[in-house]
C-alpha positions in Angstrom: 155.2 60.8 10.3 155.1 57.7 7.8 159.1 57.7 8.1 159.1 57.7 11.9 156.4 55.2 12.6 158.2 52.8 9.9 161.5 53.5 12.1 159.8 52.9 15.5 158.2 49.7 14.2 161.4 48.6 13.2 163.8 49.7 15.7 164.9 47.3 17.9 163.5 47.0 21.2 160.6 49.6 19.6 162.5 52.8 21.3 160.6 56.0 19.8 162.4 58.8 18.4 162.8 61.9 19.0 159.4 63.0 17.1 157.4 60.6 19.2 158.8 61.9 22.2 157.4 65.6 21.5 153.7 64.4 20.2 153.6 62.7 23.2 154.6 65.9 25.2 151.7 68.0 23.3 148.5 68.8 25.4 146.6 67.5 22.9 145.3 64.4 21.6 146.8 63.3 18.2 146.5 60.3 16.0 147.0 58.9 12.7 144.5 56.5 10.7 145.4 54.3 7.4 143.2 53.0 4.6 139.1 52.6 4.8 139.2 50.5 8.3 141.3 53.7 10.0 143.9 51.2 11.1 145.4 53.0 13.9 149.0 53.6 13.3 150.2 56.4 15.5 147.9 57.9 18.7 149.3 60.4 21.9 147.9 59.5 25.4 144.6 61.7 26.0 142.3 61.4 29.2 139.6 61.9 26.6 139.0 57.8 27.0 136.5 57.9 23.7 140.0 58.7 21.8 142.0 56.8 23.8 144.0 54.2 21.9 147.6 53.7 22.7 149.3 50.4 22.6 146.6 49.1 19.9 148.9 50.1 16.8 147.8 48.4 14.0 143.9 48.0 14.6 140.9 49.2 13.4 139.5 52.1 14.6 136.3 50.5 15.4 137.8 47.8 17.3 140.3 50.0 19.8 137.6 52.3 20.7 134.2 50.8 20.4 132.9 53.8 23.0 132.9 56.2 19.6 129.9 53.9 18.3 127.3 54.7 20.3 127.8 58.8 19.7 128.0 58.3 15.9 132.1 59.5 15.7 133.3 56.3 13.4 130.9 57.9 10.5 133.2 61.2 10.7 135.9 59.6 10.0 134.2 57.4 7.2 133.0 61.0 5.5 136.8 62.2 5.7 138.1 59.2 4.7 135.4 59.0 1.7 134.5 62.6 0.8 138.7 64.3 1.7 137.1 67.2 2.7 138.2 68.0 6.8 135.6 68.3 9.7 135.7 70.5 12.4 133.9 70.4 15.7 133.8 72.6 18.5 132.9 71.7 21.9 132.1 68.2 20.7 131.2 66.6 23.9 130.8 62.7 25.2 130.8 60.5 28.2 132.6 57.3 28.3 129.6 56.1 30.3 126.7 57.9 31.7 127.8 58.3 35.2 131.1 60.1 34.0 131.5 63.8 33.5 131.1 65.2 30.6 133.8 66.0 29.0 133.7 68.7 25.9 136.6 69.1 23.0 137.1 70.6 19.6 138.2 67.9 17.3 139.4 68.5 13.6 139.9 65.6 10.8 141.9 65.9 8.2 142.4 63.9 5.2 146.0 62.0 4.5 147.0 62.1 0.8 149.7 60.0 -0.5 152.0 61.3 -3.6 149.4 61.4 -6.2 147.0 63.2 -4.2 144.5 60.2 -3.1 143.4 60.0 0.4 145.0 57.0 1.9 144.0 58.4 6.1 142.9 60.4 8.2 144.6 62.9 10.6 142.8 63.6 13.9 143.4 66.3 16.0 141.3 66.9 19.6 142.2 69.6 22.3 140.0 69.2 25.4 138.4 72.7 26.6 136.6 71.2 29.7 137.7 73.9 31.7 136.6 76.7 29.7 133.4 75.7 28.7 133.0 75.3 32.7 134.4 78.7 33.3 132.4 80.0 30.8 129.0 78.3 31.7 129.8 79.6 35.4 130.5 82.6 34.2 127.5 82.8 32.5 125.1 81.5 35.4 127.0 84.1 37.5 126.1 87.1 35.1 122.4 86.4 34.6 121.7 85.6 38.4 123.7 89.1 38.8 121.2 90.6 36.2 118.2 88.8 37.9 119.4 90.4 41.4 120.0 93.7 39.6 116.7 93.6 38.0 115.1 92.5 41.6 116.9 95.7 42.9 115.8 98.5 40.7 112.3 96.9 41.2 112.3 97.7 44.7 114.2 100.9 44.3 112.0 102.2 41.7 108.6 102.1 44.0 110.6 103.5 47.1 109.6 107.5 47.4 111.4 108.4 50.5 115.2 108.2 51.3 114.1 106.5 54.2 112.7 103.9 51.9 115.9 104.2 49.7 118.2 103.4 52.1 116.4 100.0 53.8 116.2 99.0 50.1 119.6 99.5 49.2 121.1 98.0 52.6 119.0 94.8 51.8 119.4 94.6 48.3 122.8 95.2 47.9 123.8 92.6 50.0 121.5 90.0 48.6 122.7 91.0 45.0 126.3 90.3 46.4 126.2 87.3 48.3 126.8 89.1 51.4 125.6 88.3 55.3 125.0 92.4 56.0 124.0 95.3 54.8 125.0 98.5 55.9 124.1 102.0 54.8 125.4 105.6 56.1 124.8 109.1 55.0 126.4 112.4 55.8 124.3 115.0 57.7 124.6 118.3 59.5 124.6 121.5 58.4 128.5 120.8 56.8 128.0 117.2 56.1 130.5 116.3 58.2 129.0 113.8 60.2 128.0 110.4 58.7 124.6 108.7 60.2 123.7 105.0 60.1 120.7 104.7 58.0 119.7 101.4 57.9 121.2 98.1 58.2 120.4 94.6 57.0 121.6 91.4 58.8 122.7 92.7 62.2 120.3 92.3 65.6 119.6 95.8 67.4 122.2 96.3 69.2 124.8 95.2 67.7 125.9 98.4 66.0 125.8 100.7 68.8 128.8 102.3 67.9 128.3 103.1 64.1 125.0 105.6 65.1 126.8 108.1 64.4 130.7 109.3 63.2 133.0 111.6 62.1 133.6 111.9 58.3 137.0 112.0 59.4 137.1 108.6 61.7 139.5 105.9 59.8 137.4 103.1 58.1 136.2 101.9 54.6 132.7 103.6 54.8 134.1 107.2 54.8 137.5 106.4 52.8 134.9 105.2 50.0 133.4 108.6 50.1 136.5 110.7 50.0 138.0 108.4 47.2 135.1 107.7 45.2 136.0 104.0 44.8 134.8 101.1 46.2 137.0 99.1 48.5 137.2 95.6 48.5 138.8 93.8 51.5 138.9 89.6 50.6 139.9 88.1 54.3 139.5 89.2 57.5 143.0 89.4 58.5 143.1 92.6 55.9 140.3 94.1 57.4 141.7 93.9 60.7 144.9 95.0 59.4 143.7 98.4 58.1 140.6 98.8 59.9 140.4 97.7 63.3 136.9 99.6 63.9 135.6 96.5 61.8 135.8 94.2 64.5 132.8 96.0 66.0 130.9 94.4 63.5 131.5 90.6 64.3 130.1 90.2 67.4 127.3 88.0 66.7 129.0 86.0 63.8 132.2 85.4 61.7 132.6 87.9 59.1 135.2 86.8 56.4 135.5 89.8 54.2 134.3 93.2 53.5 133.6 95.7 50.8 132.2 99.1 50.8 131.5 101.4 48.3 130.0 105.0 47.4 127.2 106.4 47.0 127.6 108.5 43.8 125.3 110.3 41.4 125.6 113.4 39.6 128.8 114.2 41.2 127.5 114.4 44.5 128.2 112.0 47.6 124.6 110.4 49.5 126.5 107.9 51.0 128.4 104.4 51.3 127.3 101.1 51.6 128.6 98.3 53.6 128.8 94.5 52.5 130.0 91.8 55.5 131.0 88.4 53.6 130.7 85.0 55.2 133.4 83.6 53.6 136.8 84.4 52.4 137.0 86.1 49.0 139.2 87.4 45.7 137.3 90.1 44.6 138.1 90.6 40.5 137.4 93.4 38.4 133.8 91.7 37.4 133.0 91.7 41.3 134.8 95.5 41.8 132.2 96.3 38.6 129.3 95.1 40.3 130.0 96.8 43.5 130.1 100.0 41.6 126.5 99.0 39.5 125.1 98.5 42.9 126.2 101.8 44.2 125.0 103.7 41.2 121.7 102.2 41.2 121.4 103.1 45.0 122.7 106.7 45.2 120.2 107.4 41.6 117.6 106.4 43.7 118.6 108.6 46.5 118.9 111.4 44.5 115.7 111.1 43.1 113.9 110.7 46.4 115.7 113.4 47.4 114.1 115.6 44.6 110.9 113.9 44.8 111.2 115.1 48.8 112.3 118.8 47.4 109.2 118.7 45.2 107.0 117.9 47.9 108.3 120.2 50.4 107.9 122.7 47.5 104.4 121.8 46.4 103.4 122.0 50.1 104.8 124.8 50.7 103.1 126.8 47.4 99.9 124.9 48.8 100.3 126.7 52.4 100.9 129.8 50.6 97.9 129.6 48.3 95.9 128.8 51.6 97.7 131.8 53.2 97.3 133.9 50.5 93.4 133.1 49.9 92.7 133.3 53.7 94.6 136.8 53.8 92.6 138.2 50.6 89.4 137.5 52.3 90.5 139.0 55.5 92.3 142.3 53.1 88.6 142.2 52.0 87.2 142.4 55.5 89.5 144.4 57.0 88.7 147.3 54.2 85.2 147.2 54.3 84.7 147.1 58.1 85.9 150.9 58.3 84.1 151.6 55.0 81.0 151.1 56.5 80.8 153.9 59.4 82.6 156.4 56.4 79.6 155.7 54.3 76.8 155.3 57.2 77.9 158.5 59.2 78.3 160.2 55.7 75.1 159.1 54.4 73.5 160.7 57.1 74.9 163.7 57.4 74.4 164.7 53.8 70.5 163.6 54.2 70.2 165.7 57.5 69.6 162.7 59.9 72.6 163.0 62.3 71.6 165.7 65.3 74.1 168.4 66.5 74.9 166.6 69.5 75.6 164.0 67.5 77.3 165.8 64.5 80.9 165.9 66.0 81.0 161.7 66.8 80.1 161.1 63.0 82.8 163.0 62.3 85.2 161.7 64.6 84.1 158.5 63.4 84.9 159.2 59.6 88.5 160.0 60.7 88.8 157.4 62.3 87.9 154.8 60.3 89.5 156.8 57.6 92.8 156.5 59.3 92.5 152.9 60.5 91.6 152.7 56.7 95.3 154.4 55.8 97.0 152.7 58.2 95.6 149.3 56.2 97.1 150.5 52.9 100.5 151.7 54.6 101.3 148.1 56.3 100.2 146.8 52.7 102.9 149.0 51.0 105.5 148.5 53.7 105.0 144.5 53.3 105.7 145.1 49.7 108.4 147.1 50.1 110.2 144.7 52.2 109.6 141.4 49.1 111.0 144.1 46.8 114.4 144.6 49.6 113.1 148.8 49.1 112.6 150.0 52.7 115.0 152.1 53.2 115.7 153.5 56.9 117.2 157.2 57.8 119.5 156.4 60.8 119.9 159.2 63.1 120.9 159.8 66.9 117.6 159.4 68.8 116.4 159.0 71.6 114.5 156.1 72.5 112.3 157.3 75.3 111.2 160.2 72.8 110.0 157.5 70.0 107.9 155.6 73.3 106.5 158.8 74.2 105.1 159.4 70.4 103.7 156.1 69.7 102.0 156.2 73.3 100.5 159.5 72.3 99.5 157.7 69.2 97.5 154.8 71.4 96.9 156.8 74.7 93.1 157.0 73.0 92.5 153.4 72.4 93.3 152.3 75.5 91.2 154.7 77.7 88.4 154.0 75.5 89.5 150.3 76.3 89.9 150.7 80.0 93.4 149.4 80.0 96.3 151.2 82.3 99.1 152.1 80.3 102.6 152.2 82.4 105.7 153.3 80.7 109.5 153.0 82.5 112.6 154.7 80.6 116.0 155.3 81.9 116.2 158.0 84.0 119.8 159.2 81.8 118.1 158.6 78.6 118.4 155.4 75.8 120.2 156.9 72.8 120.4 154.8 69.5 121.7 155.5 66.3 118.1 155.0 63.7 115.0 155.6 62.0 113.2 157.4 64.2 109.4 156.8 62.3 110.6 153.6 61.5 111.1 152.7 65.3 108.4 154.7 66.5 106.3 152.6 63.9 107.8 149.4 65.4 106.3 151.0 69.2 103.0 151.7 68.2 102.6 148.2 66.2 103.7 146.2 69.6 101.2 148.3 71.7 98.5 148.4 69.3 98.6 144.6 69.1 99.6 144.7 73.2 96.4 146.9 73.3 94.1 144.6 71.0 94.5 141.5 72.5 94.3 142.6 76.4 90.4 142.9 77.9 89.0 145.9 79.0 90.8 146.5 82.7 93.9 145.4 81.8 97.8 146.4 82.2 99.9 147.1 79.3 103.3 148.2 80.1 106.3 149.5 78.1 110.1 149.8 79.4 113.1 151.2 77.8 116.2 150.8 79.1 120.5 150.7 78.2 121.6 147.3 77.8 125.2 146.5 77.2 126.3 147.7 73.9 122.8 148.5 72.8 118.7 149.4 74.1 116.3 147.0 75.2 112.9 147.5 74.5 110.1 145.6 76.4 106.1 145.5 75.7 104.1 143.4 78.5 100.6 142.7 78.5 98.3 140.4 80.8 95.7 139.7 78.1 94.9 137.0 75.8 98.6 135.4 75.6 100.0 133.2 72.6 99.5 129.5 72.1 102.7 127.7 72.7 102.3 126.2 68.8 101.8 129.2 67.0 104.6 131.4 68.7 107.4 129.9 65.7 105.1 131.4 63.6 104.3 134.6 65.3 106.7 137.0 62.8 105.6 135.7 59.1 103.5 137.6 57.3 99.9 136.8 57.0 100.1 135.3 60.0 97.3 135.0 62.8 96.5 132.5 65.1 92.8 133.2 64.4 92.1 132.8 61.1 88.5 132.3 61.0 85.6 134.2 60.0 84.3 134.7 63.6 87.8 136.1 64.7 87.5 138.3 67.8 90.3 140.3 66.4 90.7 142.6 63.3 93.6 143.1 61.4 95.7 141.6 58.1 98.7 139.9 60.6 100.9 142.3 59.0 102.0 144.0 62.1 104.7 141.6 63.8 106.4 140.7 60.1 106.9 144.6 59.8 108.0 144.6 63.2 110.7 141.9 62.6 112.2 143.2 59.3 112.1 147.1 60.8 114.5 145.7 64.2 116.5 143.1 62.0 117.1 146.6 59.6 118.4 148.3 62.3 120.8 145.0 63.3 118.9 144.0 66.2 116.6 140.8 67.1 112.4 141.0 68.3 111.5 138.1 70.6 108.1 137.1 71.6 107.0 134.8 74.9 104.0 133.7 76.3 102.8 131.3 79.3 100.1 130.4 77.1 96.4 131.2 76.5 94.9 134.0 79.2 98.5 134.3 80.7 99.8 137.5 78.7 102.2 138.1 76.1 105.8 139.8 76.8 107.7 141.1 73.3 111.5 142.1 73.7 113.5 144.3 71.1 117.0 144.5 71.2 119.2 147.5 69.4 122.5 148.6 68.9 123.0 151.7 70.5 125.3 153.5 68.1 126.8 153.3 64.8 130.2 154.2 63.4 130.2 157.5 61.6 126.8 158.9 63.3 127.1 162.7 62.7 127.1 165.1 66.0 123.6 167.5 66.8 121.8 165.5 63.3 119.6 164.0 66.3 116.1 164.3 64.9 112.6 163.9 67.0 109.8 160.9 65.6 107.1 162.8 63.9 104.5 164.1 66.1 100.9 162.5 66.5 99.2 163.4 63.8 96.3 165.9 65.3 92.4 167.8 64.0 94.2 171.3 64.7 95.3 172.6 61.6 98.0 174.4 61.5 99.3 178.0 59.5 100.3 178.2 56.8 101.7 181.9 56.0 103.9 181.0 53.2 100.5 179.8 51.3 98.5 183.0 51.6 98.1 184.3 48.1 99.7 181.7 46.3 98.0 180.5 43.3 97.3 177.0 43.3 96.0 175.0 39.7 94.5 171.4 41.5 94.3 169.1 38.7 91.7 165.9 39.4 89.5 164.1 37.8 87.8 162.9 41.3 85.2 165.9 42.6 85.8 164.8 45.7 88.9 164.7 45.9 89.2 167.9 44.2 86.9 170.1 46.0 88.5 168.8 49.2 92.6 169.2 48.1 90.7 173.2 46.9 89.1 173.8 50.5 91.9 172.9 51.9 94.3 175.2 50.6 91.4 178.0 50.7 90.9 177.1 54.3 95.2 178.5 54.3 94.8 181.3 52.4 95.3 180.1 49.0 93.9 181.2 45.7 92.8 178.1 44.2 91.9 176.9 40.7 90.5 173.3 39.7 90.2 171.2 36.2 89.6 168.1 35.5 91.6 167.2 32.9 94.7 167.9 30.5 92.6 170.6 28.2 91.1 172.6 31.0 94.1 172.9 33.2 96.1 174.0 29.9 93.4 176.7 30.1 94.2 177.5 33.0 97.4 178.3 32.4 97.0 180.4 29.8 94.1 182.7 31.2 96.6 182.9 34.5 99.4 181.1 35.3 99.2 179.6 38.8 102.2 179.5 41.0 101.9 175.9 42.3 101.0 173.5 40.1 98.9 170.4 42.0 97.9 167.7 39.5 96.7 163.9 39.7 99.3 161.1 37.6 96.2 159.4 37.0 93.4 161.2 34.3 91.4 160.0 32.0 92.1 160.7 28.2 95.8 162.4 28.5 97.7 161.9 32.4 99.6 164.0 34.5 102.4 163.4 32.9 101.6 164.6 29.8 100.2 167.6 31.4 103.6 168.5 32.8 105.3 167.9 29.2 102.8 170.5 27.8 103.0 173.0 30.9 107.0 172.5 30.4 106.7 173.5 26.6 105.7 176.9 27.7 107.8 179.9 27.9 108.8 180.2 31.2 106.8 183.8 32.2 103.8 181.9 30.8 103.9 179.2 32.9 106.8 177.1 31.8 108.7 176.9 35.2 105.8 176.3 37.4 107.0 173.6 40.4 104.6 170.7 40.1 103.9 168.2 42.8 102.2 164.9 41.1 99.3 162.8 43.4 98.9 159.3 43.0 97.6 156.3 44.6 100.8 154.4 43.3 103.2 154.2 45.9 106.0 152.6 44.0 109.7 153.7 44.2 109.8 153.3 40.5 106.4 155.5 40.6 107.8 157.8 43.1 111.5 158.0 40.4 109.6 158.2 37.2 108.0 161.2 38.6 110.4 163.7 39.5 112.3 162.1 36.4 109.7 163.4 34.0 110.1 167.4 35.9 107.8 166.7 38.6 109.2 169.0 41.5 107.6 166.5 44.6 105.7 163.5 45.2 102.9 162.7 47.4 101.0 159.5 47.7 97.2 158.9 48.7 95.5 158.3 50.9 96.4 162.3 51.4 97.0 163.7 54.7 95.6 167.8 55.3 99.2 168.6 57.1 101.2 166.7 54.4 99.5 168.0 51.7 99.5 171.7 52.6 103.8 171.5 53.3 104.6 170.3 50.0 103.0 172.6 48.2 104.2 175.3 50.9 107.8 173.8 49.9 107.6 174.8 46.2 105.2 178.2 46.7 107.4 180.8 45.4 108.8 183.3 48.1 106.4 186.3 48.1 107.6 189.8 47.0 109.5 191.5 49.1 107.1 194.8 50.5 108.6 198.3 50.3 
């Protein structure tokens, strides 16, 4: 540099060479400063005007450039000059008068030494970075009023419960946090989620989005592209929008839209949605804006998926409520309903053991102990049948039927109610017959529950009718009452279990609301469907079954009748007389009664009350039928069969067993006859039922000569 400035000072007509040429090219200011005055010998052009010295070659630093006073630069270069250590500063900044911009630079001075290593000037070096400390300061002001709208945003998400709430949140805040005029939210529904439905909107008047209520997930446009892509997309001027989304134009009606951008609603793999953004104003939408957009739909579809569990959670916890409620409300009626008849056993029992009742009056209290009895049983049967359809164990034994036959048996069955009611009874069945293919008791069951429940709610005088008749491919079945009818709010609920439409304690009407569940899941078993209609309160009640007729694979002349109305007439037994008959039960009344019983048929009976005694028993005389509780105090039936089973076989070994227990179970009923029991009864015990299962295993008798 020394050799080219002494050249251009001397050359004639003070051409530069070459090496001027190039500093002057450099974007860069760059100068060169001799002795302790920093007489300026060499300096490019710079708009920086604090450094700006050409054509004052050969003077002092202080004198070309009197603006670097005031800031304090002529001291740097003193220090260089003095101390020959270099000085560095970044972003340096100055004005050449308050009212210009400021200007910003990195400037570096460097110490000149001559051959024997003293510093003889400085070297000064200054690149101007205006621009990016701009950029960067804008960049900066962009990112934390981004953070300050992301902040505002998960604010308001955070205290919105509902997606309702959610999505007016998100429609609002995402277009404030992005700059944008409108705000637009959609979300799939239907059963397939393959419609999408506008949620909320921010920014547009009421009717201006008629025609985005509701869509196809299919339909061509950014909100459901987003959600099949999973990306946002980002459309910076309007003539792209139109370009690849024509639909868009629906959405300018009341003002100019520039640009658009649209992206998912994501979380946890699953889609809630996509949100909509109209611009004002054209746009280039860079990977920082494409970054945001996807913060902003994170933050949104989190939030709907936790209001969507928080929703779940309520649901659920409302629903366990209800079923508390249900389930406290149905104890106390179990409790009612189980008492009611307990009281005329024990009254009318009470008296007859004290002498009180009369002989006129001897045969009602007994009636009445039946009765109640059975309405008792029948209690404890719709209470094993409601558990056996939560455990999926009801089993049904189809078999050609005939439907008329399964009326006729649960009308038998009800006949006695409704005279004592007053109520006409009027049954119609196709003349040619209405086969099915199914349970016969189960159906017949189904009967008597719809005209016990026709027969309960209809006042004394009333019409109850029942009608069975071939309908297309299957039966129909119709029950029709004029009493009470159903109010129009509780018929959705007419079928669930523990259901009654009077709940409280001064209900007109007894029963657990068991009926109509058992009904439903008894037709839906055999494939059909149980409706229920009313004109409302004091207008009747109709209830309509529907059954297939027939079933592939139904075997020929297996047609089997209901069972017939249980009856007081007891009938013979033949097969029982002589037999000898070990009851086992730790109940005396239960125990005298199963041993008068079977005396009453001809049967030689012997009683114990537990394990020890019955093995007694055995041993003074083997019986032939073995009838023994599960349930006995110390050691239980079961282990009285393992001990009985230990035995040689003439000494009782092989005696058939039938177990009785109040445990109605399938696994009960399968553990039994596992362990070597050879039949299974439950209680409440029935005279008939009793006496033919131990008729089943009594040993044939000798043959007589």
């Amino acid at each position: 540099m020394n050799d080219a400035q002494a050249g251009w000072v001397a050359a004639p007509g003070g051409v530069p060479p070459r090496l001027h040429e190039l500093l002057q090219q450099l974007p860069a200011f760059f100068g060169l400063y001799r002795g302790p005055f920093h007489l300026i010998e060499f300096s490019t052009s710079t708009r920086l005007t604090l450094l700006d010295t050409r054509g004052q070659v050969g003077l002092p630093l202080r004198e070309a450039c009197p603006l670097l006073e005031g800031p304090g630069w002529h001291e740097a270069w003193d220090r260089v000059f003095t101390t020959g250590e270099a000085l560095h500063l970044r972003e340096a900044s100055a004005r050449a008068c308050p009212a210009d911009e400021e200007l910003f630079f990195n400037l570096s001075l460097l110490p000149r030494r001559d051959a024997r290593g003293q510093v003889e000037g400085v070297l000064a070096f200054a690149v101007d970075v205006t621009e990016l400390v701009r950029m960067r300061r804008a960049a900066w002001t962009t990112a934390a009023w981004r953070t300050e709208r992301l902040q505002a945003m998960t604010a308001a998400l955070s205290e919105a419960l509902t997606p309702a709430q959610v999505v007016e949140v998100a429609a609002r805040e995402g277009a404030l946090a992005m700059g944008a005029l409108t705000g637009l939210v959609v979300v799939p529904t239907g059963a397939a989620l393959d419609v999408f439905e506008r949620a909320a909107a921010h920014g547009f008047s009421p009717g201006e989005l008629e025609g985005w209520q509701r869509f196809e997930v299919s339909a061509t446009c950014p909100l459901t592209d987003v959600t099949r892509t999973r990306e946002p997309c980002a459309l910076g001027s309007w003539t792209e929008c139109m370009a690849r989304y024509p639909r868009l134009a629906q959405l300018s009606l009341e003002r100019t839209l520039a640009a658009w951008a649209a992206v998912p609603l994501v979380s946890g793999g699953r889609v809630f949605g996509a949100l909509g953004l109209g611009f004002g104003d054209a746009r280039d939408f860079d990977a920082a804006e494409h970054s945001f957009l996807l913060t902003v739909g994170r933050l949104c579809a989190q939030a709907l998926d936790r209001a969507r569990l928080y929703d779940e959670e309520r649901a659920a916890r409302s629903a366990a409520e209800a079923a508390s409620r249900a389930k406290d409300a149905f104890l106390a009626t179990v409790s009612h309903e189980l008492r009611t008849p307990l009281t005329s056993i024990l009254g009318w029992s009470q008296m007859l053991r004290q002498g009180l009742v009369t002989e006129d009056k001897r045969q009602r209290a007994v009636e009445a102990i039946e009765r109640n009895a059975r309405a008792q049983r029948q209690l404890i049967e719709d209470l094993l049948d409601i558990s056996r359809i939560a455990n999926g164990r009801l089993r049904l034994e189809r078999v050609p039927l005939e439907l008329g036959s399964v009326v006729e048996a649960a009308l038998d069955a009800v006949r006695p109610t409704a005279l004592a009611r007053e109520l006409t009874l009027s049954v119609s069945v196709d003349a040619d017959g209405v086969p099915l293919f199914g349970d016969p008791d189960r159906l017949q069951q189904v009967v008597w529950n719809l005209l016990s429940n026709a027969i309960k709610f209809t006042p004394p005088g009333g019409h109850v009718t029942v009608s069975a008749r071939t309908r297309d491919e299957g039966a129909e079945l119709v029950v029709r009452d004029d009493g009470e009818g159903i109010p129009p709010d509780f018929l959705p609920f007419l079928f669930q279990r523990f259901q009654q439409a009077d709940t409280g304690v001064s209900r007109q009407h007894g029963g657990l609301g068991l009926g109509l569940s058992i009904v439903r899941h008894l037709v839906e078993l055999h494939g059909g469907a149980v409706t229920a209609t009313s004109e409302g309160l004091g207008k009747g009640a109709t209830f309509t079954v529907v059954l297939p007729s027939s079933r592939v694979g139904a075997a020929s002349g297996a047609s089997r009748e209901p069972r017939p109305v249980e009856g007081l007439t007891l009938p013979r037994f033949p097969e029982l007389e002589g037999q000898r008959v070990l009851v086992v039960d730790g109940q005396p009344d239960a125990r005298e009664w199963m041993s008068v019983l079977l005396t009453r048929v001809g049967a030689h009976v012997l009683t114990a009350t537990n394990v020890t005694d019955a093995m007694d028993e055995v041993r003074r005389s083997p019986p032939t039928v073995l009838v023994t509780d599960v349930t006995l105090s110390g050691e239980d039936g079961y282990s009285l069969l393992y001990r009985l089973r230990a035995l040689p076989w003439e000494a009782g070994g092989g005696v058939p067993a039938l177990a009785v227990t109040a445990a109605a179970r399938r696994e009960d009923r399968d553990r039994a006859l596992r362990a070597g029991f050879s039949a299974f009864v439950t209680k409440p015990l029935d005279a008939v039922e009793l006496l033919t299962a131990v008729a089943r295993l009594a040993p044939a008798p000798p043959a007589r000569s």
